[in-house]
C-alpha positions as CSV (number, residue, x, y, z in Angstrom):
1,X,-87.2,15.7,24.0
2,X,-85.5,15.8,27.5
3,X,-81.7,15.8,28.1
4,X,-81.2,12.7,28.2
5,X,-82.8,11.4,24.8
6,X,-80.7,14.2,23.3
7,X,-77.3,12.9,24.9
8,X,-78.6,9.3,24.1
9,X,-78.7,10.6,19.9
10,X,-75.2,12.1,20.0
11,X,-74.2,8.9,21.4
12,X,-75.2,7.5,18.2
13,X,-73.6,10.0,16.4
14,X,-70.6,9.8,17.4
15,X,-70.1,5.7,17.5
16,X,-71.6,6.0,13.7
17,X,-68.4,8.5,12.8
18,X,-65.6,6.6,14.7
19,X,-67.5,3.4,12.9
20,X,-67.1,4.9,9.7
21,X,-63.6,6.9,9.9
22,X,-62.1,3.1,11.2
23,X,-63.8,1.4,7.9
24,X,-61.9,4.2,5.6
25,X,-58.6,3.1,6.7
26,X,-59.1,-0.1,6.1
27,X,-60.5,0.4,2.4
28,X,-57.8,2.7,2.1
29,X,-55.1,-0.3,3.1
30,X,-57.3,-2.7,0.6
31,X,-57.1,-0.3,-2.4
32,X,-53.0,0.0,-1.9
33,X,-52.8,-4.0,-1.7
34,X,-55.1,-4.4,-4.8
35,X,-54.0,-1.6,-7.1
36,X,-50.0,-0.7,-6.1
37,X,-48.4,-3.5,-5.0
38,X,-49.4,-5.6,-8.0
39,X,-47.8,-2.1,-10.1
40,X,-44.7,-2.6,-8.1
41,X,-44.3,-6.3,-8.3
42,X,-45.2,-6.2,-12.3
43,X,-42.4,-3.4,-12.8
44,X,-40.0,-5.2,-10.9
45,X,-40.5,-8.5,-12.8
46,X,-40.2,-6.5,-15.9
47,X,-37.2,-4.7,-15.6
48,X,-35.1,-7.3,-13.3
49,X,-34.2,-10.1,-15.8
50,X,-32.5,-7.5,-18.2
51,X,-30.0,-7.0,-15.8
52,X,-29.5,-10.0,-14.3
53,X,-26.3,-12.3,-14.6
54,X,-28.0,-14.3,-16.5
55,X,-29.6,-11.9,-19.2
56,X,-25.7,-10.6,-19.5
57,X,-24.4,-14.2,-19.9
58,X,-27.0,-15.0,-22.7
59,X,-26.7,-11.9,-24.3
60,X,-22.5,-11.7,-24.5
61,X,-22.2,-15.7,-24.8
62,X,-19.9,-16.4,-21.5
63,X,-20.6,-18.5,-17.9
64,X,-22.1,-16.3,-15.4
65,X,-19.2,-16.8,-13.2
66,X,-17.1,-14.5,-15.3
67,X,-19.5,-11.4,-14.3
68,X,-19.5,-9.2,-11.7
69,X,-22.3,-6.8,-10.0
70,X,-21.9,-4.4,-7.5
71,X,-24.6,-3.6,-5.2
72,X,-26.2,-0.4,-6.0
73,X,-25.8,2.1,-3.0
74,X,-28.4,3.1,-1.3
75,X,-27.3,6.8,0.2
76,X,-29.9,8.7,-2.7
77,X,-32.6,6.7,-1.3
78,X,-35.2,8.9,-0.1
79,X,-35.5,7.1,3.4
80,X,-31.4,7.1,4.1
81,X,-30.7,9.5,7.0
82,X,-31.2,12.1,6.7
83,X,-34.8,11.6,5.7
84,X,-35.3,13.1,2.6
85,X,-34.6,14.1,-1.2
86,X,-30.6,13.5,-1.7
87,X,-30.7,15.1,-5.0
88,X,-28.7,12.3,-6.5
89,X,-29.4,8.7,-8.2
90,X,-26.9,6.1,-9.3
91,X,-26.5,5.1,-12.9
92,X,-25.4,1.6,-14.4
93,X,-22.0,1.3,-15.7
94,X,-21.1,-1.7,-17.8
95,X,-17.6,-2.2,-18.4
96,X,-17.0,-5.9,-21.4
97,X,-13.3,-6.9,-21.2
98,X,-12.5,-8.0,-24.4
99,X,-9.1,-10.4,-25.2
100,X,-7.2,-9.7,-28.3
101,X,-9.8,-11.5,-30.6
102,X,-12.4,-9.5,-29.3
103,X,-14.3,-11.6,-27.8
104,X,-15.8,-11.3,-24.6
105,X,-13.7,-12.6,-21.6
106,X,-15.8,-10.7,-18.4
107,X,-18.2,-8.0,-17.3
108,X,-18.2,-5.8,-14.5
109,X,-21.4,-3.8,-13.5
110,X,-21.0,-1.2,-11.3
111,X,-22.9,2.5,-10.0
112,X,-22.0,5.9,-10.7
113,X,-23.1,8.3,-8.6
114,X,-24.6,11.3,-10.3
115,X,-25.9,14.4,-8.2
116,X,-28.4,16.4,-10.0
């Protein structure tokens, strides 16, 4: 074998690795799409109608109009500068206003902030 045969092998084996290494990344990407995202989206269609307006309005027996949510903060999210663990999350707090009869006149949701 002369020099140039030899050169003409690593060639090969070096195009076979970069073809390789290029197809784990994309099996990588394909076994995220198929087996998280569908995680994420079933959570996320599980737990949103409990606290929706909606959910409250059926469950307490008024119009939606007469509740309120807050937007949950986003300054314990792990990507909020500065990138990284805040060391805090944000709880639900549901306040009923009740009239004299007790029965339910509004709702108010808002977010506590709790450090851990």
């Amino acid at each position: 074998m002369n020099s140039d045969e030899i050169c003409d092998k690593l060639n090969d084996v070096e195009q076979a690795v970069q073809a390789n290494t290029s197809n784990r990344w994309w099996a990588l990407f394909f076994i995220f799409c198929f087996f998280f995202s569908p995680i994420t989206l079933l959570w996320r269609l599980i737990t949103l109608p409990f606290h929706s307006k909606a959910a409250y309005s059926v469950y307490y027996n008024i119009p939606t109009t007469s509740i309120t949510i807050d937007e949950k903060p986003h300054d314990c999210s792990f990507l909020t500068a500065p990138v990284g663990e805040k060391w805090c999350h944000h709880d639900r707090d549901v306040e009923v206003y009740r009239d004299a009869n007790g029965t339910v006149t509004a709702i108010s949701i808002s977010w506590n902030k709790i450090d851990e």
